[in-house]
N, C-alpha and C positions, 0 to 999 in steps of 0.2 A: 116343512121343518127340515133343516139339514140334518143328515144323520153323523152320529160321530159313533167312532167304534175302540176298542182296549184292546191291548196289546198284552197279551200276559204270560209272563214266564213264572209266575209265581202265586197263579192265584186272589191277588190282591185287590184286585177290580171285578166289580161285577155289574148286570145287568139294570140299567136303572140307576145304578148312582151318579152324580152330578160334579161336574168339575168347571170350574173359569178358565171359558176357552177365552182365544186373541180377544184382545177387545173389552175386556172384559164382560163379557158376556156369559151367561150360565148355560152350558150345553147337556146333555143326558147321554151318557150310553146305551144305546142301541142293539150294539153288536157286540159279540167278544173272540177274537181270535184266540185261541188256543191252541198253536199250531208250534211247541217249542223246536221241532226240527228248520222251521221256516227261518226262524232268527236264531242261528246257529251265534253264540260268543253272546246272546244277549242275558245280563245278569240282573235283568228289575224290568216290573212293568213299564208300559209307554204307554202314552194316552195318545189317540192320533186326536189335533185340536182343531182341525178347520182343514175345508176342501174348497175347491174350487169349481165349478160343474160345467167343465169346458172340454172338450172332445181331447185335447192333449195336453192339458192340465190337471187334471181330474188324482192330486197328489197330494198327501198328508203329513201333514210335520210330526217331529216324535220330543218329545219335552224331556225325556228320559237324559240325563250326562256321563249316565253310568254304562252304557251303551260301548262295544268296544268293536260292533258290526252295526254302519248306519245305514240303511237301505230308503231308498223312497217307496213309499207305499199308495200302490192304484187300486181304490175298490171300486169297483164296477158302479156307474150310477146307472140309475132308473131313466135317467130320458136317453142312454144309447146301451141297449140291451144286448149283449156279446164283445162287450167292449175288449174287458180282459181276454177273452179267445182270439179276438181281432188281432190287438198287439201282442199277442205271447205267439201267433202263427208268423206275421210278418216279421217280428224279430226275429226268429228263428228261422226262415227264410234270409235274411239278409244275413245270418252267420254263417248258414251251410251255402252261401256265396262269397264268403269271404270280403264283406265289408264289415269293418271296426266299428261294435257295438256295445251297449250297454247291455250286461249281464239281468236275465230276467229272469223268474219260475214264478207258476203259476198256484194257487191258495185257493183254500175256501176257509171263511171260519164257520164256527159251532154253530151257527145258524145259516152256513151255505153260501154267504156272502161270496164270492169268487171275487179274488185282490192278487195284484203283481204286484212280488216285489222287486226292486230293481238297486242292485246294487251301487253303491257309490262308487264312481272311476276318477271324481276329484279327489278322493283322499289317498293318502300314504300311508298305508296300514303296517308299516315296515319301520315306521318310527314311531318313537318311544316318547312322548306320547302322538296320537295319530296327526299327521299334517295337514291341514287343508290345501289342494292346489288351487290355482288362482285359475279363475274362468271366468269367459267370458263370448259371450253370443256375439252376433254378427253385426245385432243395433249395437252395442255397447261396444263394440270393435272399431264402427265407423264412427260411432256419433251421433246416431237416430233414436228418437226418442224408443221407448219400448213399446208406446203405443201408435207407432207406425210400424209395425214388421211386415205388413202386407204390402205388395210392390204395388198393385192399387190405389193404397191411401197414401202410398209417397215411402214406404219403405223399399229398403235393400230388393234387389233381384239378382240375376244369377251374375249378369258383367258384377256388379259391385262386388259378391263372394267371390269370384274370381280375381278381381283385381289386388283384395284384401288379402287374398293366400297368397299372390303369386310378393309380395311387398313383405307379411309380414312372418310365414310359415318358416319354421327352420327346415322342413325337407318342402321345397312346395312340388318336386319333384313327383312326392308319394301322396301328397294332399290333392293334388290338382286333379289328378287322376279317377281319385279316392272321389270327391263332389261328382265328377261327371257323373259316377256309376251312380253315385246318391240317387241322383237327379231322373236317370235312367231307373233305377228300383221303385223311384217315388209315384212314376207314372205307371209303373207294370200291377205295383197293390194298388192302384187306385187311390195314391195317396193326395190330396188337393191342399194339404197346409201343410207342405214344407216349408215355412216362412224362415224370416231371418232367425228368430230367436229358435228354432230347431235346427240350427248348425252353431256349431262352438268352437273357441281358439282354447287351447288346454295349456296354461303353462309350469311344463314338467320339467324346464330346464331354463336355460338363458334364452331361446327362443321359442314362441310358441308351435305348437303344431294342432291339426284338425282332430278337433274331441268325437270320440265315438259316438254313434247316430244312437237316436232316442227318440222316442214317439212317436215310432214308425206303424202309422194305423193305414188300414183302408178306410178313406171317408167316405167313399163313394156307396158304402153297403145302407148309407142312411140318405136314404130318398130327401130329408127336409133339410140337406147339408149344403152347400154350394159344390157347383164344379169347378168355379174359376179358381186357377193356380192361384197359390199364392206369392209364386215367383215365376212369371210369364216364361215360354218358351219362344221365347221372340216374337214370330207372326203365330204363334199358338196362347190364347189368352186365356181357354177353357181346353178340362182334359180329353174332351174329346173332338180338339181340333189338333194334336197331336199329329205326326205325318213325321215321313223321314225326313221329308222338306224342311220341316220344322228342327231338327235335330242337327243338318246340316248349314243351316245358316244361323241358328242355334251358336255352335263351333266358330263358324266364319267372323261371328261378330263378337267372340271373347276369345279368340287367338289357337285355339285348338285347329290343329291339323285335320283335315279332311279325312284321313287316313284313319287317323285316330279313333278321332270320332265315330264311323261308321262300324270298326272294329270294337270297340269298345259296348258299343251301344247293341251290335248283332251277338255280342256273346254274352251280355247281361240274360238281353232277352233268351236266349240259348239256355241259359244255368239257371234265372227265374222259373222256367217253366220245368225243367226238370227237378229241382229242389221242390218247389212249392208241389207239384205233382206226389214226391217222395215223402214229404211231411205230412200232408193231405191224409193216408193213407195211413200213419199212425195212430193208433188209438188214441193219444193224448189231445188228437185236432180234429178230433172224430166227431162233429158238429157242423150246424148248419153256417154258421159265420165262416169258419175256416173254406168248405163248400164254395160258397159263395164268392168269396176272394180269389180261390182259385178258377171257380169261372170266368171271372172278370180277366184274370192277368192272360188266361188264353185267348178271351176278344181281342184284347188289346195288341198280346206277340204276333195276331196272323200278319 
């Protein structure tokens, strides 16, 4: 039975009562977070109505319109145990790197539930009333269906992201650059589904630019996950045929400098292992998931 959980700023929900989730279907409350510093601006309950139990989906709608802080909400599922510690370490890694991400912190509710919430970067919380930006992933950029974003079953891979910034990005100067590192961070956490639909065009002006990274998990800490990319590194189809080799013909055959490329790539790895070292050591990532990731990225840098 899927679990559904409340949202409450005001007490008005509780344990065991029943609401018409999607679909119409009758769901039961579970869980209740209780955590009113977490939804700072929120002025009424929200029901969260339906998840998805997908390693980087794993997100809940909020039914609430009275709402004036929208965040998307990750509660940790039961078949990938450390999830939220996973993605609240490597996000945080990827900041104190200085790659443009989506805003996270980490929750428990009244029953210990551990959930990320992750702030919305499509809206404009500066207009009266709040604006939606317009976005859009990398299938829905080209033209691929949604359920091809693996470069495997015939989705996007990294020429085609690259082609699609360098054509439609208003800086593709600072976009372009921006993906290599992605791509370079993706393989340092051990991340194997950076597919199309986890990179985004943001359009915050007359032209688009590259949307801040999200769902940046290690999948590799789950033994029954795959390894193959899901956006090949040319002669590298799985993460651990990775190689410099790989990285430089990589470059060679989506137009990046050789120069670049190897700079680029030696000083991620360089700032991955010191950042992810630095945060490791915080009490807040003071777990066996965090651990574990960080072991990984040192296999990986020698």
């Amino acid at each position: 039975m899927a679990q559904f959980v409340a949202l409450l700023s005001a007490g008005t929900v509780t344990t065991g009562a029943s609401f018409v989730a999607l679909g119409g279907s009758v769901a039961t409350v579970d869980y209740l977070v209780s955590d009113s510093s977490a939804m700072s601006g929120s002025r009424s309950a929200a029901i969260w109505i339906g998840w998805r139990e997908r390693i980087s989906a794993w997100t809940c709608s909020l039914t609430s319109h009275t709402l004036t802080f929208m965040p998307a909400i990750k509660p940790e599922p039961s078949r990938f145990p450390g999830l939220v510690d996973n993605e609240a370490f490597c996000m945080d890694i990827a900041r104190a790197v200085e790659l443009p991400t989506a805003s996270v912190s980490r929750h428990a509710s009244s029953s210990g539930l551990p959930y990320l919430l992750v702030e919305r970067y499509d809206r404009d919380e500066t207009a009266d009333p709040i604006r939606r930006l317009h976005q859009e992933d990398v299938c829905q950029a080209i033209g691929h269906p949604s359920d091809r974003k693996y470069q495997a079953e015939g989705g996007p891979g990294v020429a085609d992201t690259v082609a699609l910034l360098r054509a439609s990005s208003a800086v593709p100067a600072q976009d372009l650059p921006t993906f290599w590192r992605a791509l370079v961070f993706n393989w340092l956490i051990g991340n194997c589904d950076g597919h199309a639909k986890n990179f985004s065009l943001l359009y915050d002006a007359a032209a688009p630019t590259l949307a801040p990274l999200y769902d940046l998990v290690s999948t590799v800490v789950y033994p029954e996950l795959t390894t193959r990319l899901a956006m090949t590194l040319d002669g590298a189809r799985a993460i651990e045929e990775v190689t410099p080799d790989a990285w430089a013909l990589l470059a060679r055959e989506t137009g990046f400098s050789a120069r670049f490329a190897r700079s680029a790539t030696e000083a991620m790895i360089e700032r991955v292992v010191d950042e992810s070292g630095r945060l490791a050591a915080e009490p807040r990532h003071d777990n066996p998931t965090a651990k574990q990731i960080r072991e990984g990225i040192l296999e990986r840098a020698l």
